[in-house]
N, C-alpha and C positions, 0 to 999 in steps of 0.2 A: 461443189468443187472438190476433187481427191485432190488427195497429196499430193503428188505428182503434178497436177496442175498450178499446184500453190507455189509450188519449187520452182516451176517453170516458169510461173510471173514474177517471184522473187528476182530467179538469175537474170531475165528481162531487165527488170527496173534496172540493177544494177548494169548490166552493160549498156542502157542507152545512158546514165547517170555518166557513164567512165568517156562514150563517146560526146556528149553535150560539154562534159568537164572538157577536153580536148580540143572539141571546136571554138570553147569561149577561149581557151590559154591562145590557141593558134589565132581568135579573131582580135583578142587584146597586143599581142606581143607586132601584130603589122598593121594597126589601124588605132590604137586606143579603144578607149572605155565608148564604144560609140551604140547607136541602140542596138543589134543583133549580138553582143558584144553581152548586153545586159537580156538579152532576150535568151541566148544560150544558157546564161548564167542562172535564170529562173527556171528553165528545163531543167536544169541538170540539179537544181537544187529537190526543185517537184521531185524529179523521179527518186532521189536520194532516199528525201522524205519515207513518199509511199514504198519503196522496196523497204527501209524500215519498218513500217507500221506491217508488211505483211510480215514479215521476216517475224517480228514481236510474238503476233497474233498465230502463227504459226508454232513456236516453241512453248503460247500458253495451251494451243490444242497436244500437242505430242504431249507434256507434262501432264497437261489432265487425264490424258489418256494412261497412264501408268496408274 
């Protein structure tokens, strides 16, 4: 995988993280805590997660690379 690729699933994670974050706020505030509600809410956590862990993994390859 280049860099450029790495970057580009980073930014991913992160934008589906910010739309799943959206869709649980918008499915909580007109329905409650109801299942999609909490099924949003595990997406958006997932993706959070993983855009972290590459994000991490990411900054120990540029660093090592120095």
């Amino acid at each position: 995988m280049t860099e450029k690729q790495l970057k580009l699933q980073i930014i991913f994670k992160y934008v589906f993280f910010a739309l799943f974050l959206f869709f649980t706020i918008d499915s909580v505030s007109s329905n409650g805590w109801g299942f999609f509600s909490y099924l949003f809410a595990i997406f958006a956590t997932k993706d959070f997660v993983s855009g972290t862990r590459l994000a991490q993994a990411y900054y120990r390859i540029k660093k090592s690379q120095k």
